[in-house]
N, C-alpha and C positions, 0 to 999 in steps of 0.2 A: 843265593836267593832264598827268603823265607820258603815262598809256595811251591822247592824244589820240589819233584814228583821224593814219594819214602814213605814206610810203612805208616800208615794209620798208630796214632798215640795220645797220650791224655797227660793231662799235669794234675797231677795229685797231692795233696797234701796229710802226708799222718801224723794222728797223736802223740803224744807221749809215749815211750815204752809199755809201763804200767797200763795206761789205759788201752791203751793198742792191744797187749796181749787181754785182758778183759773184753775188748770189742769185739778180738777175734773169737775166745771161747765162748760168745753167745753167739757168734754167728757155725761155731762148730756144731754147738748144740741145735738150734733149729735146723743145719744142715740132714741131723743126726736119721729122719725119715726117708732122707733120700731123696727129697721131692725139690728142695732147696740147694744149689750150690755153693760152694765154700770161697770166699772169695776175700782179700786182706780188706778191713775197715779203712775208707779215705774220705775226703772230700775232693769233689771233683772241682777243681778249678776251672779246666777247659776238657772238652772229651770231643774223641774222633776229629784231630786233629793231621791234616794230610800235610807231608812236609818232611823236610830229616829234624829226627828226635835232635838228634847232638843240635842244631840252630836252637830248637825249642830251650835246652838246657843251656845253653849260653845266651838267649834271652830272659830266661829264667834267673840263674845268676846276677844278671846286671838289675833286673827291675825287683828280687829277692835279699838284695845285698844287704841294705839296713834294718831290712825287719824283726829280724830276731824269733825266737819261738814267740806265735800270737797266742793270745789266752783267748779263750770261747768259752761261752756257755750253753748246756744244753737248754732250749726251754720247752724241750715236751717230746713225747717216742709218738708219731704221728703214722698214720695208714696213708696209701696212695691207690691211685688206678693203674700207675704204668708199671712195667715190669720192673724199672731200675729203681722207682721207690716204692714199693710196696709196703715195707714195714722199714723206718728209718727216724732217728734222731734228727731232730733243727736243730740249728745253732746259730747262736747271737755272734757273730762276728763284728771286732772292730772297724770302723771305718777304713783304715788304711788297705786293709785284707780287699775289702771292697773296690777300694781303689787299686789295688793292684791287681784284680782278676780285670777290669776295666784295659788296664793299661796293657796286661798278655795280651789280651785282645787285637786292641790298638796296633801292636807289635806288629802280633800276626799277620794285621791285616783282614781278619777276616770281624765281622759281625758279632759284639757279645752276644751270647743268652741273657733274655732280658725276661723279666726281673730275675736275679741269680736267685738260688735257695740253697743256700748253706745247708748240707746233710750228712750224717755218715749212714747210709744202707745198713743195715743189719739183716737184712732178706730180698734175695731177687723173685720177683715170678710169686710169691705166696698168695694164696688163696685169701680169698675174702670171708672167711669163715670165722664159727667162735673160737676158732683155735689163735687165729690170728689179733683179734680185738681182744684176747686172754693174754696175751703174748703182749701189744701193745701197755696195756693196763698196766702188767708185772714191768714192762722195761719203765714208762714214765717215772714208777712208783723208785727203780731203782736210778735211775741217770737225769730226772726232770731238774735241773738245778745246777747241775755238777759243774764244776768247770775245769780246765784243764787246757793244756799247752798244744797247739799244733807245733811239731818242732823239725819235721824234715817235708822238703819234695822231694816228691820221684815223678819224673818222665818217664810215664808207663806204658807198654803195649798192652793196648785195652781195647781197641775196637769193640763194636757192639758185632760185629759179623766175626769175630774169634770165637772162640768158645771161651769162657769164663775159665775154665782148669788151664787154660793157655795163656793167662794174662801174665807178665812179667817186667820188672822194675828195671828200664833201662840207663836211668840218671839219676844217682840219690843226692841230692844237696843239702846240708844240714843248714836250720836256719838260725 
């Protein structure tokens, strides 16, 4: 059964290599005060999801099968209010991406997030301050445009009641 009882998990999608590791050394660097946690660059497809991971990645597979690495682009390094977007990259994703965050859903059974927002975090919890509208400014000026390949999921332990230094990749599937 989908909504067996099982650890709280997320489906995630990362970048490319290349960009992955660049995501992550800017998320190293704002970590770098302390005040910020270090946590791998994704897009969250679905998050806090209750269930066994392993169903998730074999519904994951079957509705992930044809897609291939999607190309995205960033169109802008944007501030938020809530702790998981604070400071984060949008992204234009293609339709199909769309439809398949729809159809996990569907799977699951459980209700999408609506409207989705395609993001990769670069800062949890960051302050509203000139540090961070300096910090936005510099990232737009470097990634507003860019585009680049999502090319793996992961079935992640990620709860928002874990601690972020305890999140870990429990299904990787190359796309």
């Amino acid at each position: 059964m989908i909504n067996e009882p099982g650890p709280e998990h997320s489906v995630w999608l990362l970048p490319e290599a290349q960009v992955l590791a660049a995501l992550q050394e800017e998320i190293r660097a704002l970590s770098a005060g302390g005040d910020q946690p270090v946590f791998c660059p994704h897009v969250t497809v679905a998050g806090d999801l209750a269930g066994r991971p392993e169903n998730t990645a074999r519904i994951c597979r079957a509705l992930f099968a044809d897609t291939g690495p999607v190309a995205v682009r960033v169109t802008d390094a944007e501030v938020g209010e809530t702790f998981f977007m604070s400071l984060f990259l949008r992204l234009e994703v293609p339709g199909l991406l769309r439809a398949r965050h729809s159809d996990l859903y569907a799977e699951l059974k459980k209700p999408s997030v609506d409207p989705w927002q395609p993001h990769i975090s670069l800062a949890y919890g960051m302050a509203a301050d000139d540090r961070r509208a300096q910090t936005r400014a510099r990232l737009a000026g470097a990634f507003k445009g860019a585009r680049f390949h999502l090319t793996d999921l992961v079935v992640a332990r990620s709860p928002s009641t874990l601690p972020i230094a305890s999140w870990s990749g429990l299904n990787r599937i190359r796309l």
